[in-house]
N, C-alpha and C positions, 0 to 999 in steps of 0.2 A: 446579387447571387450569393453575395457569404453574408449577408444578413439571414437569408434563407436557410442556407445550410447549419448558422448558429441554430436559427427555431430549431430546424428537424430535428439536430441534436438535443436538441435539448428534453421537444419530446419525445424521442425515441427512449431514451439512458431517464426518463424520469427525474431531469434536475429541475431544480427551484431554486435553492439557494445560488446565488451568483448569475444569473441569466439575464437580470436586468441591465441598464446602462448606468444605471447612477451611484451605485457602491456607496450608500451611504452611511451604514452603520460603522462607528467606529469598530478599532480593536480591542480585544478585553484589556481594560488595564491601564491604557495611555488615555491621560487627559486632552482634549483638543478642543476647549471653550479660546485658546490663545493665538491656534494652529492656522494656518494659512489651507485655505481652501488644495484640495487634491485634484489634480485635473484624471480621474483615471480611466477615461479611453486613451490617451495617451501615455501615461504611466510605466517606466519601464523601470525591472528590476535586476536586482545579483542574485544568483541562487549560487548555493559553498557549500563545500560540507566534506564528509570525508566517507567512502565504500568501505567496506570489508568484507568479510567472507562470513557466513553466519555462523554467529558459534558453534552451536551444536554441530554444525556441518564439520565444521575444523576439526572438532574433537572428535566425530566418529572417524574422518577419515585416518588422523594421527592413531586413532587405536587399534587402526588396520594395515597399519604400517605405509599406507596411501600419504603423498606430497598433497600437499591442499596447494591448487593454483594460484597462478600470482596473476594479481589485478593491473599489472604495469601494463599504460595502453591503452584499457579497456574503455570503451567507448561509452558514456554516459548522457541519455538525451531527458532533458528537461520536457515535459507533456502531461496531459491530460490522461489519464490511460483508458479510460473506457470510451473514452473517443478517438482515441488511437483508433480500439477493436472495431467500431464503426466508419472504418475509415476516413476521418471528418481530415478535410487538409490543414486544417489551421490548429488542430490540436499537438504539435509537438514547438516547441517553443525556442530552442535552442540546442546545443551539442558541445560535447568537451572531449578528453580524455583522460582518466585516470593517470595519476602521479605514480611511481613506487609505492609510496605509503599510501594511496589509494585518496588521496584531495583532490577536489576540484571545484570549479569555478566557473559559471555557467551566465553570463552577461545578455542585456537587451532581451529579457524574458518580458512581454507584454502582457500586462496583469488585464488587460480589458477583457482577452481571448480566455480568463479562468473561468470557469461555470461551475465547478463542482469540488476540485482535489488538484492541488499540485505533485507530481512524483519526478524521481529520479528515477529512467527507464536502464536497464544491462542489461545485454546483449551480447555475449562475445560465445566462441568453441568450451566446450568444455562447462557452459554455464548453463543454465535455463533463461529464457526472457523472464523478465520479473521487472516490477513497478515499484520503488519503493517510496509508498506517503511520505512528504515534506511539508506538506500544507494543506488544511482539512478546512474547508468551509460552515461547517458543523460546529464549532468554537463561536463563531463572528456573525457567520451570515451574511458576509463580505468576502471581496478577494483580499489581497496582502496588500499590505501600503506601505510596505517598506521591503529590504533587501533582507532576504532567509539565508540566516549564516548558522553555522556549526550542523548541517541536516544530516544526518545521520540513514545507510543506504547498504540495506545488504545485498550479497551477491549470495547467490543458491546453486552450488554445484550440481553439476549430473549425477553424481557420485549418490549424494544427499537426496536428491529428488528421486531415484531410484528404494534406497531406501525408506522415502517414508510412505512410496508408492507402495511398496511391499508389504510394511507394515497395516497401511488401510487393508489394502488385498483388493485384486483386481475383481473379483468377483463383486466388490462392493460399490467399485468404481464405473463395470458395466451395467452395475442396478441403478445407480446414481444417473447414470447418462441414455439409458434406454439400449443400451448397447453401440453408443456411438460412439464412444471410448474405452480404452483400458488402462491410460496413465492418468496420471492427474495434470502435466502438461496438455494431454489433449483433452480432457474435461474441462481443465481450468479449473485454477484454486484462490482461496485467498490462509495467505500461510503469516498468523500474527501472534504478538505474545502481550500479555498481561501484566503489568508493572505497577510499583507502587509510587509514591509522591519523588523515594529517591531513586527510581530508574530500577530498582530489583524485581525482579519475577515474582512473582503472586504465587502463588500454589491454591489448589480449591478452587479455581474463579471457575462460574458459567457463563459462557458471552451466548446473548438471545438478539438473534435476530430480531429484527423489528415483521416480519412475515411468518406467521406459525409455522406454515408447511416449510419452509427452509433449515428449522431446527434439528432435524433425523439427520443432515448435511454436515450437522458440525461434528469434527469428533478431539481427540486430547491423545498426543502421543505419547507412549511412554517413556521411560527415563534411557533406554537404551535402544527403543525407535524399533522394538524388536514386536510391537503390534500397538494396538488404540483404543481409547475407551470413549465413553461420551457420559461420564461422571463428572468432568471436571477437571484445570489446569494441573500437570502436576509439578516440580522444583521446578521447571524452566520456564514453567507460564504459556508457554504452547498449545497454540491451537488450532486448526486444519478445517477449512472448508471446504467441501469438494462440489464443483459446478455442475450443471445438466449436462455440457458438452455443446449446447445450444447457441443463440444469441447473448449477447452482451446482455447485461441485466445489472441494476443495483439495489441496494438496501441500507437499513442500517444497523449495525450490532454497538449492543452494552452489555454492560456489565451484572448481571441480575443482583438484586439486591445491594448495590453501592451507586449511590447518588449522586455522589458525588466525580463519576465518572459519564463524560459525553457521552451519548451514542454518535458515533463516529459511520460517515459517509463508507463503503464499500461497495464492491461491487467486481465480476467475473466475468469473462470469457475463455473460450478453447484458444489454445495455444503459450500461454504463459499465467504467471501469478502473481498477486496482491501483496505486498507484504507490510503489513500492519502491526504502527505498536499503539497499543490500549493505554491509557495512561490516565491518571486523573486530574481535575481542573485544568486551565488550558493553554497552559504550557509546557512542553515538552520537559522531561525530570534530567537531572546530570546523567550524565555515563556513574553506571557502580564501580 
């Protein structure tokens, strides 16, 4: 029975990379001509890393005189996320809670059950559900063979998501979904940013789907989240996809004209959001 439910998922969500049993291609980077074979159906790993609240989020609400929430507590599950939205039972891996400073630590994560993207899930009052990538199969063509430390995880206020709802404009957002929705929580998004080798924001980037018709979808907030464009990233590297409101569905978005940047695994459903950083070659950049 969960050999079965792995297939359906797998054709359902469109994966390929990761769905096999034998995880053979290495990692980018590490030599293993010396290495001791990997047993990885059974393979288990650490996922670390530390939340926060998204910048931009923070800053607009501090310029509103609004307390940006505190993530002390806050419930962080290690998953699959677009096989969360399909309900697949084996797609959430583990669970923690956030520290004060927002670290945490997420043990016996089973690499066999990865098919597509590792994420760190948040969930709490006052937040949005969001997903945030830790681990992209799109680099490798493999799962992870080691323990994902320093993963980096934002958290997206209500506050924040109201605003950038507002900015897209609901009207855009009931054209987007056929009139099945009017937020972007219940459309579904994938909300990522654009960076360079050292972790800084791009300005100018286009990220192109890999499906033409999904291109009208993306748009570029501006600097004060006060409406959108669909010209291109501005200082903060920000970029906004807004979902049908439908079924789960994925793709993949790059970078237009920089080759040096993956097309990176994505993907949407109604009820929460993606959150995605663009980055180039295939390692994660420092914190700026």
């Amino acid at each position: 029975m969960k050999r079965h439910l792995l297939i359906a998922s797998c054709v359902l969500l469109g994966l390929t990379s990761g769905c096999g049993s034998d995880g053979s291609a290495p990692d980018p980077g590490v030599r293993t001509e010396d290495a001791e074979a990997v047993d990885m159906d059974n393979l288990r790993i650490r996922v670390s890393g530390r939340a926060a609240v998204l910048p931009e989020a923070a800053r607009l609400l501090e310029s509103r005189g609004q307390p940006v929430p505190s993530l002390d507590g806050v419930p962080v599950t290690i998953e699959e996320p677009l096989r969360v939205a399909v309900n697949d039972v084996n797609a959430t891996f583990g669970s923690s809670a956030l520290s004060a400073n927002g670290d945490f630590s997420v043990d016996e994560v089973a690499v066999r059950e990865v098919h597509l993207s590792l994420a760190a899930g948040l969930s709490a009052p006052g937040f949005v559900r969001t997903a945030t990538v830790v681990y992209d199969t799109a680099f490798s063509g493999a799962r992870p063979r080691t323990d994902l430390i320093d993963a980096r995880v934002w958290a997206l206020p209500e506050a924040f998501h109201d605003a950038l709802g507002a900015a897209v404009g609901e009207s855009r957002v009931r054209g987007h979904t056929g009139d099945k929705a009017a937020t972007l929580r219940d459309a579904g998004f994938v909300l990522g940013r654009v960076v360079d080798a050292n972790g800084r924001p791009v300005a100018g980037a286009r990220v192109a789907p890999d499906r033409s018709e999904l291109a009208e979808r993306i748009y570029y907030p501006t600097a004060d989240f006060s409406g959108v464009g669909q010209e291109g990233t501005g200082a903060d590297g920000l970029f906004l996809y807004v979902h049908t409101g439908a079924d789960a569905e994925t793709f993949r978005l790059s970078v237009e004209g920089a080759q040096d940047y993956v097309p990176r695994n994505a993907g949407a459903a109604p009820g929460w959001g993606l959150m995605l950083t663009v980055y180039p070659g295939n390692h994660p950049p420092p914190e700026p």
